[in-house]
C-alpha positions in Angstrom: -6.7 -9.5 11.0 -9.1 -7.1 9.0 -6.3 -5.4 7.4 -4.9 -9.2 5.8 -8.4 -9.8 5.5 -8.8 -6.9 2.5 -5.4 -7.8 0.9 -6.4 -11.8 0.7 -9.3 -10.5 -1.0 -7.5 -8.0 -3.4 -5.1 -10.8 -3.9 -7.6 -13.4 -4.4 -9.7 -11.2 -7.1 -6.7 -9.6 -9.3 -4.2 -10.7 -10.8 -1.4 -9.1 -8.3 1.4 -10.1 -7.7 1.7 -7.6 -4.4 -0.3 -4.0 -3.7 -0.1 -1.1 -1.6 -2.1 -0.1 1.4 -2.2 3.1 3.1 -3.4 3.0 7.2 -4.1 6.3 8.9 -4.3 6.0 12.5 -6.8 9.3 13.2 -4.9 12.7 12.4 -1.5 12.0 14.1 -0.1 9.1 12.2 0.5 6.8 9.5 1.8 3.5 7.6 2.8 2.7 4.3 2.3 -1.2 3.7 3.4 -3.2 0.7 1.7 -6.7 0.4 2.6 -10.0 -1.3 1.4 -13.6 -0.9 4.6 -14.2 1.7 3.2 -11.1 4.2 3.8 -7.2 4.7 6.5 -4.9 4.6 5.7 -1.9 6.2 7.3 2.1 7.6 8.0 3.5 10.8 5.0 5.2 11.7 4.8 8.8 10.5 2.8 12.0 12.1 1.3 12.4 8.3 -0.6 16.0 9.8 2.3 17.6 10.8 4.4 16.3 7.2 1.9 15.4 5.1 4.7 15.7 2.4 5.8 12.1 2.8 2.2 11.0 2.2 1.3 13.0 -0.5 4.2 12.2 -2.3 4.1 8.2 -2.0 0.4 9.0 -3.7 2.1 10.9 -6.5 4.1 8.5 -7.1 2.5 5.4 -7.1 0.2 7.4 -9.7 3.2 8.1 -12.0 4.3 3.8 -11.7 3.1 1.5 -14.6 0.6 -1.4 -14.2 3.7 -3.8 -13.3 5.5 -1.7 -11.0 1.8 -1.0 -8.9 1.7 -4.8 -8.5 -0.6 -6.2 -11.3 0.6 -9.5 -13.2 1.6 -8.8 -16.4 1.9 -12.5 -17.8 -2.0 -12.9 -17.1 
């Protein structure tokens, strides 16, 4: 509930149209999440100390997206 909790708000006070979330549960795993006004879309769980390649490089590239592609409406 706290985790849709954030997003609403995100949603609520930016002009998005979805937006990423990244959940660490302690040091042995992880979630990507993708959120839009219908829900979540979300990975397998991944052990993100043991390959922490797969989270640093869903970082680098969500830095490298434009404003459109990280979620933000455009036509605002």
């Amino acid at each position: 509930g706290q985790l849709t909790h954030y997003a609403t708000s995100i949603h609520c006070s930016q002009f998005r149209v979805f937006s990423y979330s990244i959940i660490l549960f302690g040091k042995a795993a992880g979630r990507l999440l993708r959120w839009d006004r219908s829900g979540a879309i979300y990975t397998e769980i991944f052990n993100w100390a043991k390959d922490p390649n797969t989270l640093s490089e869903f970082i680098w590239r969500l830095n490298s997206l434009t404003f459109a592609q990280r979620g933000y409406d455009t036509t605002v």
